[in-house]
Structures are given as C-alpha cells and as structure tokens.
C-alpha positions as CSV (number, residue, x, y, z in Angstrom):
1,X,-4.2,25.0,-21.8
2,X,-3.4,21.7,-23.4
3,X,-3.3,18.4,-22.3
4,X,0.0,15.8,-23.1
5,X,-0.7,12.2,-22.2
6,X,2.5,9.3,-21.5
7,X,1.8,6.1,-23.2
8,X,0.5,3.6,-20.1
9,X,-0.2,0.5,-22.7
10,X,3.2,-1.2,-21.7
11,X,2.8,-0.4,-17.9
12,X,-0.6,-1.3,-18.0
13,X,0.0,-5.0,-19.5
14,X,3.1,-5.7,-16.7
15,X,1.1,-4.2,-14.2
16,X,-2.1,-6.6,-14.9
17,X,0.3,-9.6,-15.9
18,X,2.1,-9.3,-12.5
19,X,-1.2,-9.0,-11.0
20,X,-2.2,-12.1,-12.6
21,X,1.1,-14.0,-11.3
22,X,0.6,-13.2,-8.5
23,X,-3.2,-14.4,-8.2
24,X,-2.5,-17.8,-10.1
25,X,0.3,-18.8,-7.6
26,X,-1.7,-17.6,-4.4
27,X,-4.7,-19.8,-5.9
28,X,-2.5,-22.5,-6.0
29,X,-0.7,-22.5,-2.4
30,X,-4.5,-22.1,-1.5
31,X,-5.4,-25.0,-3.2
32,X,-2.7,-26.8,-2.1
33,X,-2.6,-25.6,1.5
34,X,-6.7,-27.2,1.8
35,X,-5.4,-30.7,1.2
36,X,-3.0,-30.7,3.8
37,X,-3.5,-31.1,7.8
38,X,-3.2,-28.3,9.6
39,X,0.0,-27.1,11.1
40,X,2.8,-24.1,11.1
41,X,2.9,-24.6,7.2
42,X,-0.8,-23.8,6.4
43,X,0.0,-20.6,8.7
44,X,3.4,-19.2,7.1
45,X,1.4,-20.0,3.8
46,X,-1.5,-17.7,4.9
47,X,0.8,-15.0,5.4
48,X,2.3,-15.0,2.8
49,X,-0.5,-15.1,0.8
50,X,-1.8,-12.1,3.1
51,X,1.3,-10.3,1.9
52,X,0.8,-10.9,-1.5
53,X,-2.3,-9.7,-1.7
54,X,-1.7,-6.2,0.1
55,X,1.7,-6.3,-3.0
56,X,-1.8,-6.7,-5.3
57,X,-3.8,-4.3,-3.6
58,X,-0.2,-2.1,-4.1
59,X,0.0,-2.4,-7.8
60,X,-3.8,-1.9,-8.9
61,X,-3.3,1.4,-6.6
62,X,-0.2,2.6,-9.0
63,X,-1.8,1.5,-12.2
64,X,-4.9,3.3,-11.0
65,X,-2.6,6.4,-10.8
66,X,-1.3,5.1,-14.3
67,X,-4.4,5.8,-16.3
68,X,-5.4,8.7,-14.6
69,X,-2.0,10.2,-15.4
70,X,-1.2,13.7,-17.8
71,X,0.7,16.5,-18.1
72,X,-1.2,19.5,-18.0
73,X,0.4,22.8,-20.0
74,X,-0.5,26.5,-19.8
75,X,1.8,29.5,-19.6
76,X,1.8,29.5,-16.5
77,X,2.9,26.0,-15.3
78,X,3.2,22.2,-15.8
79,X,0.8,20.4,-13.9
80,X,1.9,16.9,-13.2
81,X,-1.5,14.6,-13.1
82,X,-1.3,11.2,-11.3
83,X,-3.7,9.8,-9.9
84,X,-4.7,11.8,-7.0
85,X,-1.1,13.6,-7.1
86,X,-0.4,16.4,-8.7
87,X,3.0,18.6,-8.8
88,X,2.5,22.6,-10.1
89,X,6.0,22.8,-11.7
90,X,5.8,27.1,-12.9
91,X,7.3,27.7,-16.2
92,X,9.8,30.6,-15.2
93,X,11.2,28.3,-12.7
94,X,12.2,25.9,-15.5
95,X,15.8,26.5,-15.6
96,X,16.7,23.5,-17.9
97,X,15.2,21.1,-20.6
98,X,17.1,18.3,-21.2
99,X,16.3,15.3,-23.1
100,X,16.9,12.1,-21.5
101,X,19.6,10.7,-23.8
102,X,21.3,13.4,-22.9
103,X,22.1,12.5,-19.4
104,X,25.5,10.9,-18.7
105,X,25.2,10.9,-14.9
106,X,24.7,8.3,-12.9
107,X,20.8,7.8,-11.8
108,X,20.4,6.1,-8.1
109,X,16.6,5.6,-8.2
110,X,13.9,5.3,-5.3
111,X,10.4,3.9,-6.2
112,X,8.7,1.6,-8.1
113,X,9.6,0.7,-11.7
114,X,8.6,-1.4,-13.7
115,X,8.7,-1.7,-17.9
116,X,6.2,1.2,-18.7
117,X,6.4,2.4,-15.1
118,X,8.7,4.7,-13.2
119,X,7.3,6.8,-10.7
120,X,9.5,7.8,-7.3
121,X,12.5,9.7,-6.2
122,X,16.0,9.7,-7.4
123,X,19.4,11.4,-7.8
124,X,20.6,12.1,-10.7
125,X,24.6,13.2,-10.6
126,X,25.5,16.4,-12.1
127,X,21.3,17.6,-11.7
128,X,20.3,16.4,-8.3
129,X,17.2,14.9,-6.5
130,X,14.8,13.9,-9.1
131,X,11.3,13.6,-9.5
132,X,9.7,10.6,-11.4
133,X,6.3,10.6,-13.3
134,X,7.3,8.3,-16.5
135,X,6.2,5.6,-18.8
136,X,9.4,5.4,-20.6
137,X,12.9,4.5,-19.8
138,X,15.3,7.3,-19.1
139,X,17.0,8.0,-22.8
140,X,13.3,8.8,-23.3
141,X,12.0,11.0,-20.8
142,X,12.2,14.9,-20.9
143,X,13.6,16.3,-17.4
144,X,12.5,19.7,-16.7
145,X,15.4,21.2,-14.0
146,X,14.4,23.9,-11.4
147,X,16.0,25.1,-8.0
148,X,16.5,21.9,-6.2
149,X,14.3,19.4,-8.1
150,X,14.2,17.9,-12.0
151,X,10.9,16.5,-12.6
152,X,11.4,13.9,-15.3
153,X,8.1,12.7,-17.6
154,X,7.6,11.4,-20.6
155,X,5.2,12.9,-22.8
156,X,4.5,10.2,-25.4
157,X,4.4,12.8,-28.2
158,X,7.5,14.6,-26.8
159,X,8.4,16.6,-29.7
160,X,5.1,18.3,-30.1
161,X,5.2,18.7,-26.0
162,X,8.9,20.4,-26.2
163,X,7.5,22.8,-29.1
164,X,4.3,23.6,-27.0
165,X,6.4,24.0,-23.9
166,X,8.9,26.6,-25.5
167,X,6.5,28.7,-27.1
168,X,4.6,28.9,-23.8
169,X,8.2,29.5,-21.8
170,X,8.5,32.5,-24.5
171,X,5.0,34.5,-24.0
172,X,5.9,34.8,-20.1
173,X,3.3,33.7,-17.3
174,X,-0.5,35.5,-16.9
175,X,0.6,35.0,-13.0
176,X,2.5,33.8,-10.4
177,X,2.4,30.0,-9.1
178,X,4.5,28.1,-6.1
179,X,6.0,25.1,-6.8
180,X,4.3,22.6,-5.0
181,X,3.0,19.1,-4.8
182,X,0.0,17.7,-3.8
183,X,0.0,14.0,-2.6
184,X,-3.1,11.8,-2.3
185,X,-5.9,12.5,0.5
186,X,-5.0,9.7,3.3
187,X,-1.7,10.5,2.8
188,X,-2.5,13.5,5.2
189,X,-5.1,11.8,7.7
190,X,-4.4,12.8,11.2
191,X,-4.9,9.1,12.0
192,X,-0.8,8.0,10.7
193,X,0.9,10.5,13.4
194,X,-1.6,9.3,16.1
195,X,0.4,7.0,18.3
196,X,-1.9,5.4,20.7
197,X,-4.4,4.9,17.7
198,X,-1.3,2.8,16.4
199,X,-0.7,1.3,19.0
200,X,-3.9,-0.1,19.5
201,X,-4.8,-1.4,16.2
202,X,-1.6,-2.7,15.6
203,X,-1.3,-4.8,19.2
204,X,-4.7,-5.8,18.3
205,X,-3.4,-7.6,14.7
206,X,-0.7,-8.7,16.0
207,X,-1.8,-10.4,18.6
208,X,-4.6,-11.8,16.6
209,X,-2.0,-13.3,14.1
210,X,0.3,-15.1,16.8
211,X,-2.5,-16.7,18.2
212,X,-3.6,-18.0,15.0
213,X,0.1,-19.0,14.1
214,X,0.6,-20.6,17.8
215,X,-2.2,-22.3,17.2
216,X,-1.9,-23.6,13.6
217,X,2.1,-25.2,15.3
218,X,0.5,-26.7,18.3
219,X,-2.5,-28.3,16.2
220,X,-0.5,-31.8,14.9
221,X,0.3,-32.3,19.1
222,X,-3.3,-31.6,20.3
223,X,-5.4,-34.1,21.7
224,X,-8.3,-35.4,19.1
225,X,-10.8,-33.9,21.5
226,X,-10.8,-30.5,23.4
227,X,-12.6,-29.2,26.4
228,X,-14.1,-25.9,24.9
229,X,-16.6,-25.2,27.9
230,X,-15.9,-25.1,31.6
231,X,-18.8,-24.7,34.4
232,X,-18.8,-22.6,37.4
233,X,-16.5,-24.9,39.3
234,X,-14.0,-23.9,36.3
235,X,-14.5,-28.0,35.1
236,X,-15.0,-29.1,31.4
237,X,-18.6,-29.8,30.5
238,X,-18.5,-29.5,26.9
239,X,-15.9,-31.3,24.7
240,X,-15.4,-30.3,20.6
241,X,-13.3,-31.3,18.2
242,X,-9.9,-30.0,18.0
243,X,-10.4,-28.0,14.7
244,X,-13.4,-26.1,16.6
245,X,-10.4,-23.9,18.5
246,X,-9.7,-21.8,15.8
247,X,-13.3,-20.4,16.5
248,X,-11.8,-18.2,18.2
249,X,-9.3,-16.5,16.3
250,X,-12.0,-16.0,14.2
251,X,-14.5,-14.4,16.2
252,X,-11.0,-12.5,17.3
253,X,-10.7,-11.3,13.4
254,X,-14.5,-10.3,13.1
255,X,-14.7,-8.4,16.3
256,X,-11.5,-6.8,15.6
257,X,-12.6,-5.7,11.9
258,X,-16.2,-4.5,13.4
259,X,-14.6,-2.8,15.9
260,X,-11.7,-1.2,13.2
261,X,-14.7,-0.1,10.8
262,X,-16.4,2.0,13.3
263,X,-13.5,3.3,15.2
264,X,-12.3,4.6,11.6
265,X,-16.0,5.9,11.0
266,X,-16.1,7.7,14.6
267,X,-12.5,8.5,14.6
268,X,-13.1,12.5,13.2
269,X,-15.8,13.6,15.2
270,X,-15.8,11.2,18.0
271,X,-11.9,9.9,18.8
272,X,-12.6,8.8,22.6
273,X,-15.1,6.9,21.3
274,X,-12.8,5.3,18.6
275,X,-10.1,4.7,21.0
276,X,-12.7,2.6,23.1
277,X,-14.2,0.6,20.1
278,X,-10.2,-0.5,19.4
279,X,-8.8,-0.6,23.1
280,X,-12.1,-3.4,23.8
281,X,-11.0,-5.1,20.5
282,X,-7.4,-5.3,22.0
283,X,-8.7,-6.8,25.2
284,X,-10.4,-9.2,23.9
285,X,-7.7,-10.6,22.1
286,X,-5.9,-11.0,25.2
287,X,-8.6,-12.6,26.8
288,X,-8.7,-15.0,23.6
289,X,-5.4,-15.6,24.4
290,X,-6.1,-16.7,28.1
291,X,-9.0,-18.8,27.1
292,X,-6.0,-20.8,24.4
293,X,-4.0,-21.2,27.4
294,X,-6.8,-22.5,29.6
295,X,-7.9,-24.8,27.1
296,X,-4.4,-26.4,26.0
297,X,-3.4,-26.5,30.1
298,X,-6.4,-28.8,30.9
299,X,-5.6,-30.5,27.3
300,X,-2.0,-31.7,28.2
C-alpha cells in the first residue's frame, strides 16, 4: 500500500486569504454598524454578516478536508481520502487513464473551485459525469474512467503515481472491492429527512429573525420611552427605554439555542422529547411576537 499526496499549499493560502477577506470586511460593517442609530440598515448588515460567517464556517470545513486529503494505492483499489470522504475506486474497474491535457471535451463543472481547489461534480463530454478530488487545474489532473464515473485527482508527484498505478493494475487484485463512496457522518443523520423536526426549528429562526428585523425598521419611529410592563388590569406600570425591546429577541435567541442544544442531544434516544424542547421554543417566539404587538399598540 502506498500513500500519494496532492499539493494543498496553493489551496490552503486562497482558502485562508479568503477567510481573512472575509473577516476584515465583516469587522468593519461591525464597526461601522455600532456608530450608527439603529434601524433596517444595522439589520440587513447583521445578516449579512450572519451569512458570511456560515460562507467562513463553509471554507474552513473544505480546507479541513484539504489537508486531510490522499490517495491511497494497493492492488486492489484507489482509495480517495478527503476529509471524512472517501471513494473505493477498484483497479480492474479502471477502464481508462488519461492525463488531463489530454482532454479536449468540454468540462461543465459543479462544486467549489478555487486556485488549488476543485472538489465536486462535473461532465466531462466524450467521458461523462465526473468526479472531483483536485489541487490542480485540469491539464494537470489524472482522470481514472470506469463504468459511469471518471474520478479525476491530482497526485502531486503524478508520474511516480501513474508508474505505481500500472504496475499494481498488472499483478491483478488479492480480492474483490465495490465501488463505492463514503460521504461524511451528518451527511446521513436521520435528522435532514425529518420534516416536522424542520419544520420546527426552522419556524422557530425564522420567526426569531423577522421580529428582530421588524423591530430594527420600526425603531427610528418609536416613541423615546416604552411601556414594557402591564398589570393585571392589562395597564402600563413600568416604562423602559426604547432600546430595552430588543430584550426580547434576545431572550427569543437564547431560549431557542438552549432549547436547539438539547433537542439535538435527546433527539436519538428521546425524539418526543426533542420535538417538545423545539415546539415550546417555537411558541414562545410567537408569544414574543404578541408581546411586540402589544407593546407598539399601546406605543402609538
């Protein structure tokens, strides 16, 4: 068994520079955001910055899968290592090498790519769907074609892999191997076909982040003081400042993230339970969203 490795250094440095980019500019819409009043601005700025930093959370994920990533050789197979995938490629169904620059079909590609990155889906024309686990552009990659799939990788010593591959191919397989991938662990959790689970953590969020928006465009228009108490009789007794409403969308956003935490922890063994920690988190978002109305009713 040996072990060929694709060069990551170019990958790596785009992935961390466009990590970086994105960091410095949400720091500054941060930065800039905290001197300005309030209002539908400071929200779509939040989101966005929200956005970016799931497209960060994105890219450390693939770079993570970047440095874990090899190509492991026997004569049996080609084991494709990245991250936690992994694609069992068996030699005898290798019914093809080809060498990148030797392609002259078009290449219609589905994934992420960067310079020093290409990992996804494609079609190749004249070869088919392809499979993408590659540091190097396509003149440089080695495409290994079987029954319905190419895989395409890029070894970085590639002539020393295509001698070691060949000399495997020739002494025939110790045994027999399917050709099959393996994709990472929560990729397969029951939890993304489970509707109402879905359903209830998502109408959760969402509400949580249109009252927060509704509130951050009505906030320039709302009185200087607010009633945020009411007695029995349903009549203000306790008056805060206006910025002392978005208490609670807050206490919306903690109790929803408790409430998400230990519904995922119960969710294997106990799912009833887990359904009841996120259907109370959903209600009582809409009762936040009562209390809002309330409170800007007796406002105006």
């Amino acid at each position: 068994m040996t072990e060929w490795y694709p060069n990551p250094q170019t990958g790596l440095r785009v992935g961390l520079a466009l990590i970086a980019a994105i960091a410095l500019v949400d720091a500054g819409l941060v930065i800039w955001a905290a001197t300005q009043p309030v209002s539908g601005l400071t929200f779509l700025i939040g989101l966005f910055v929200l956005g970016s930093l799931a497209a960060i959370g994105a890219i450390g994920y693939r770079i993570s899968g970047l440095v874990q990533s090899a190509y492991v050789l026997d004569r049996n197979a080609l084991v494709i290592l990245w991250g936690e995938s992994e694609h069992v490629v068996p030699l005898p169904h290798i019914q093809q090498v080809l060498l990148g620059e030797e392609v002259k079909g078009r290449l219609r590609f589905q994934g992420i790519r960067w310079p020093g990155y290409w990992v996804g889906y494609g079609e190749i024309e004249g070869l088919g769907p392809a499979l993408f686990h590659s540091t190097a552009p396509l003149e440089e990659q080695v495409l290994l074609v079987t029954p319905g799939l190419t895989y395409a990788i890029s070894p970085e010593d590639r002539n020393g892999f295509l001698t070691t591959l060949q000399t495997r191919m020739q002494m025939g397989p110790t045994q027999v191997l399917k050709q099959v991938s393996y994709g990472p662990a929560f990729a397969y959790w029951d939890f993304w076909k489970d509707r109402p689970a879905l359903i209830l953590l998502a109408g959760g969020l969402g509400l949580l982040l249109v009252l927060t928006g509704f509130l951050c465009f009505r906030f320039p228009h709302l009185p200087p003081l607010l009633p945020l108490h009411f007695d029995a009789l349903g009549i203000p007794d306790r008056l805060g400042v206006r910025g002392q409403i978005f208490f609670i969308p807050l206490i919306g956003l903690i109790v929803l993230t408790v409430n998400g935490v230990l519904g995922g922890l119960l969710y294997q063994k106990e799912r009833l339970a887990a359904y009841l920690l996120w259907g109370s988190a959903l209600m009582i978002q809409i009762l936040f969203w009562i209390a809002v109305l309330g409170i800007l009713a007796v406002a105006d």
